[in-house]
C-alpha positions as CSV (number, residue, x, y, z in Angstrom):
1,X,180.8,-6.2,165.0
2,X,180.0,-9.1,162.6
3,X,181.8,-11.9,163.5
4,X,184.1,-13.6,160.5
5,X,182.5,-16.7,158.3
6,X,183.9,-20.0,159.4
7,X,184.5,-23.2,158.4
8,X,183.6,-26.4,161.0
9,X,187.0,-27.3,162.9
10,X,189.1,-30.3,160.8
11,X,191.4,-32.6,162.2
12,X,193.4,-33.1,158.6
13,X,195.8,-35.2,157.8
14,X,199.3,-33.6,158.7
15,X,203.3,-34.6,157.5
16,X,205.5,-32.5,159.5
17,X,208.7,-32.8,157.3
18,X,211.6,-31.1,158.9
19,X,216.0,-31.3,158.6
20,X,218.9,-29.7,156.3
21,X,216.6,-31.3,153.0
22,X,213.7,-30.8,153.7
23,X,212.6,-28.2,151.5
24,X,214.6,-29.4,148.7
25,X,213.3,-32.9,149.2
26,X,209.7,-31.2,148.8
27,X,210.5,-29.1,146.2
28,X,211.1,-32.1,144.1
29,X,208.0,-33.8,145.0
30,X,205.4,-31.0,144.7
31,X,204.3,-28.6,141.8
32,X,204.7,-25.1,144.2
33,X,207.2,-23.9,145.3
34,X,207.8,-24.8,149.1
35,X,210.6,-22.2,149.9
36,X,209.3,-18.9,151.2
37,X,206.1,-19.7,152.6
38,X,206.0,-17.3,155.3
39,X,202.7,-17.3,156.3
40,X,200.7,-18.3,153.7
41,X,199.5,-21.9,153.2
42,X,199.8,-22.5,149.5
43,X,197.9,-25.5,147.3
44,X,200.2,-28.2,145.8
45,X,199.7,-31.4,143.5
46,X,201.5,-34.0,143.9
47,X,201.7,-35.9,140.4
48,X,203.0,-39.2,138.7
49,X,205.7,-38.6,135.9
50,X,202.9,-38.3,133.3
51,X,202.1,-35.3,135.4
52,X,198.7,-36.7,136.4
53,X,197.2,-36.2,140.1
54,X,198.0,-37.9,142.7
55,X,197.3,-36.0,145.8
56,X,196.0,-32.3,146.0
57,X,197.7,-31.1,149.4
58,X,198.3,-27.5,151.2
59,X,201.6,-26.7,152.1
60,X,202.8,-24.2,155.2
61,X,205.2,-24.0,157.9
62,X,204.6,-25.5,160.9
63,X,204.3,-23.2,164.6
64,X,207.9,-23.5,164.9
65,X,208.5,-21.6,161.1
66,X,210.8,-23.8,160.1
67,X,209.2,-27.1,159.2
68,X,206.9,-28.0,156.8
69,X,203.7,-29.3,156.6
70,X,202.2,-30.9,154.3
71,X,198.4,-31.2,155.0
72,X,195.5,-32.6,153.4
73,X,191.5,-33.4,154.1
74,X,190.8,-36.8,152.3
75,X,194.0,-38.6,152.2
76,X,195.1,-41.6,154.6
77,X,198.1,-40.5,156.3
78,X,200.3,-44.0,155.9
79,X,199.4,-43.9,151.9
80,X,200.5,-40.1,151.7
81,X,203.6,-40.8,153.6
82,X,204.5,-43.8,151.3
83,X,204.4,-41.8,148.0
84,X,206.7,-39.0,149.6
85,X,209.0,-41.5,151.3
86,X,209.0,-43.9,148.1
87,X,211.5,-40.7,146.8
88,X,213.3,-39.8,150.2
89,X,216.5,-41.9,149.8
90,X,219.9,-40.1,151.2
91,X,218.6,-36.8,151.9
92,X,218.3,-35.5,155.5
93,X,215.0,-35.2,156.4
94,X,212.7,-36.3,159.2
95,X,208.8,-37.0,158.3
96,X,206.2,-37.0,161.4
97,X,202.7,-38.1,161.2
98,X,200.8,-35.6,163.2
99,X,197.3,-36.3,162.0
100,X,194.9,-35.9,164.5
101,X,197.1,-33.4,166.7
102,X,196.1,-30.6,165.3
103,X,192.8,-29.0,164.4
104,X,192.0,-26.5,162.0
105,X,189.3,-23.8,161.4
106,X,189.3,-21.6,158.5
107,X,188.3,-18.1,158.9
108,X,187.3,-15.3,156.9
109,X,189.1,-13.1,159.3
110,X,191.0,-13.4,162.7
111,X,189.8,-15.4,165.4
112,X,191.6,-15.0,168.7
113,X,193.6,-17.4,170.9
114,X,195.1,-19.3,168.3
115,X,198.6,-21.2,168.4
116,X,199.4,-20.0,165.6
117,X,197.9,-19.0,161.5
118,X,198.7,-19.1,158.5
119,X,196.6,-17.1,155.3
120,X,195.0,-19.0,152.8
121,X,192.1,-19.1,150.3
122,X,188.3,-20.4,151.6
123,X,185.2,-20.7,149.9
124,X,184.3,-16.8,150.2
125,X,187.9,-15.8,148.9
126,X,190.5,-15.0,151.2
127,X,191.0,-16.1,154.7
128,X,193.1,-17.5,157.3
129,X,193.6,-21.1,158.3
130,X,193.8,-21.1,162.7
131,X,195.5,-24.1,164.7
132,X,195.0,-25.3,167.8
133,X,196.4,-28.4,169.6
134,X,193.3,-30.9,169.0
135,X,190.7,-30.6,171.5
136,X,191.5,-27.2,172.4
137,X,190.0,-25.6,169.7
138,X,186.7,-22.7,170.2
139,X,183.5,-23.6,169.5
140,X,182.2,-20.8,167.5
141,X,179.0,-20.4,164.7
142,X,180.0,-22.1,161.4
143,X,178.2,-22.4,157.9
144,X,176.8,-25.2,157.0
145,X,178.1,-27.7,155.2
146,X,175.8,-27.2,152.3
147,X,176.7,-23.5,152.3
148,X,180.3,-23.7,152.0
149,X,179.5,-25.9,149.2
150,X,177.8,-23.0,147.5
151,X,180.2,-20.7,147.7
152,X,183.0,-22.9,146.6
153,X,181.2,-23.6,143.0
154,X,180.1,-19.9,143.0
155,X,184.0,-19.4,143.0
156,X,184.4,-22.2,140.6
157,X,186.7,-24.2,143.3
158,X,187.3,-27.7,142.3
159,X,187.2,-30.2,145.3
160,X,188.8,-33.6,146.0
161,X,186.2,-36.3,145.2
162,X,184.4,-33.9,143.0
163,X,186.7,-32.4,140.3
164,X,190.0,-33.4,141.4
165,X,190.5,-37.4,141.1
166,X,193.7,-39.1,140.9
167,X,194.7,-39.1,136.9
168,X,193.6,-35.8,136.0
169,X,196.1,-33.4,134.4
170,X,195.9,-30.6,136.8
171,X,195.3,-27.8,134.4
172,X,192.2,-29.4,133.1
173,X,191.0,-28.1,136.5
174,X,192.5,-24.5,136.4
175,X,195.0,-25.5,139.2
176,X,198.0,-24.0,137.3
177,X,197.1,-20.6,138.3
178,X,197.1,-21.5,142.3
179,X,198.4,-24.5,142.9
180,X,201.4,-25.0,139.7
181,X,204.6,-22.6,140.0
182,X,206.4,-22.6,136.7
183,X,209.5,-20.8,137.6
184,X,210.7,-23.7,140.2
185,X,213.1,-26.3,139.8
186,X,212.2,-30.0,138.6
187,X,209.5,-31.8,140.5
188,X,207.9,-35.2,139.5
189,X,205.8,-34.8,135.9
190,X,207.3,-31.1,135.6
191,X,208.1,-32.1,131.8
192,X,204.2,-32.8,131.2
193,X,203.0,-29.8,132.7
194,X,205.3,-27.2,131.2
195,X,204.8,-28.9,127.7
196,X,201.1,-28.3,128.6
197,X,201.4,-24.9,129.9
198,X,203.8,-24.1,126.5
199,X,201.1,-25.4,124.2
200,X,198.6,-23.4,125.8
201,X,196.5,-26.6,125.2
202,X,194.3,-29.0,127.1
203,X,191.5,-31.6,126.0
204,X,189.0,-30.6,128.7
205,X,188.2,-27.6,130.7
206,X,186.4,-27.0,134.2
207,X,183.8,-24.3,134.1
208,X,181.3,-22.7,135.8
209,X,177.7,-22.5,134.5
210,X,174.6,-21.2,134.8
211,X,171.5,-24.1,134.7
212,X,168.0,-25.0,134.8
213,X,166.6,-26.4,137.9
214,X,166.2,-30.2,138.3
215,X,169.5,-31.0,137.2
216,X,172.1,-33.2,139.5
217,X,175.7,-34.1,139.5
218,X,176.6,-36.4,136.7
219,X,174.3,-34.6,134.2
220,X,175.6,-34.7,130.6
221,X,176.2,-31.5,129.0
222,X,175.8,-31.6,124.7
223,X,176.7,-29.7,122.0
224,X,174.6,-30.9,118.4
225,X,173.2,-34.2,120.4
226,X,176.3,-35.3,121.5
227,X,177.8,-35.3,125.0
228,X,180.8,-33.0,125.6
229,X,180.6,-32.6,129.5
230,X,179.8,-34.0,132.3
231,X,178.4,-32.0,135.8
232,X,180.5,-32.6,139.0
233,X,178.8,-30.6,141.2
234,X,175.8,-28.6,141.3
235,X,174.8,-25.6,143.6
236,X,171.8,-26.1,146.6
237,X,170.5,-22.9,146.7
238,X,171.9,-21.2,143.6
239,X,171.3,-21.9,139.6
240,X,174.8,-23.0,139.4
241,X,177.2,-26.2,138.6
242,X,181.1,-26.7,137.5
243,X,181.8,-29.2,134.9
244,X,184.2,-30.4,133.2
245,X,183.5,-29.6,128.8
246,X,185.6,-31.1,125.9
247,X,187.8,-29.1,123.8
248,X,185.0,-29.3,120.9
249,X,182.8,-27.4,122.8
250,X,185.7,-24.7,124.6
251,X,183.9,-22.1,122.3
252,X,180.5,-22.3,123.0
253,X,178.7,-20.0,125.6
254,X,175.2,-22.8,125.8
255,X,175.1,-26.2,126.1
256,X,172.1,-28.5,126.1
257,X,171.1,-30.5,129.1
258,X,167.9,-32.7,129.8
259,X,166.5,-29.7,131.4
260,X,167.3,-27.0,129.0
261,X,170.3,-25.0,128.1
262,X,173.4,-24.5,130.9
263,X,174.8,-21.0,130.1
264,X,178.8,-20.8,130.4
265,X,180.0,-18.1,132.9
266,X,183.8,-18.7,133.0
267,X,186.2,-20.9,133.4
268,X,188.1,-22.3,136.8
């Protein structure tokens, strides 16, 4: 039997938020919807009232199904907690930092002995996040770090640090179709991002091309001689990049680079 495709084990970043207003108190705060998880971990942004990114989290309910966690692989735990808390005034609700508690592995299917899982996306499509208590975790074959990179352009998956900065307007990087519910109540920057999503319009776009060899991250994409898009991150072992193109350009299935033309293959 082949045994699943894993991720390394993470010790993320982890806010347990639990009490009476909790979920309404997150709902308010993040651009998915937090009721009705189950057991699915689900992607959220957390923006500023111009709608612009401020954190990229995953949300999911904790082992005990009723509180939720709020969970992310690049943020400091005391600056996270500040944003939410800067909101959390007379509602019941108790936050606890359990960064470093827990550790994760993602899985492209189940691995045994687990605490407890929850489903969500990976690199290779769909998978399932396992938690143990830190330090108990397997020690099982993972990818490398350079393949998981791979497969996350070849999905066209934006990454913190990469595609997904703080002031971006989430759509830009295709996030309202996984990580943006529309049909929720009023969160921070909601106005923004349903103006945007009525519009149908944005000024850039992430996409996934097709390139040249020799090219590296930060490589200018142009249209008539003049730049229109940048490169965020370009493939190891595969002729392929995202990057982010200007609405001039939104039609065009080439670009120019230094290297020769990068062939458009779809968007995020």
């Amino acid at each position: 039997m082949t045994p699943p495709l894993a991720c390394p084990a993470e010790t993320p970043t982890i806010l347990s938020f639990s009490g009476p207003d909790a979920v309404r108190f997150l709902n308010g705060q993040m651009t998915q919807a937090v009721d009705g998880l189950g057991d699915e971990a689900k992607p959220a942004c957390i923006t500023n009232a111009k709608g612009r990114l401020e954190h990229f989290v995953h949300l999911c309910q904790g082992p005990d199904n009723e509180s939720i966690w709020v969970v992310s692989n690049h943020d400091d735990p005391e600056e996270l907690r500040a944003r939410l808390e800067r909101y959390l005034i007379a509602d019941d609700v108790e936050v606890e930092d359990l960064s470093g508690t827990w550790c994760r592995i993602h899985a492209s299917g189940r691995l045994t002995g687990a605490t407890f899982t929850r489903e969500n996306l990976g690199p290779w499509g769909k998978g399932s996040d396992h938690w143990w208590p830190a330090g108990d975790e397997p020690t099982i074959h993972t990818l490398a770090p350079e393949e998981i990179e791979d497969l996350r352009i070849e999905r066209a998956l934006p990454r913190w640090g990469k595609e997904l900065t703080p002031g971006i307007l989430p759509p830009e990087a295709g996030l309202d179709s996984s990580a943006i519910s529309y049909s929720k109540g009023c969160y921070i920057g909601q106005e923004v991002l349903s103006r945007m999503k009525t519009a149908g319009k944005v000024n850039r776009r992430l996409g996934l091309f097709e390139i040249p060899s020799g090219l590296t991250e930060g490589a200018p994409l142009e249209l008539d001689g003049k730049e229109v898009g940048t490169l965020t991150s370009v493939a190891g072992s595969l002729p392929l990049a995202l990057g982010y193109v200007k609405k001039a350009a939104f039609d065009q299935e080439s670009l120019q680079t230094s290297a020769g033309p990068a062939h458009w293959k779809r968007w995020a």
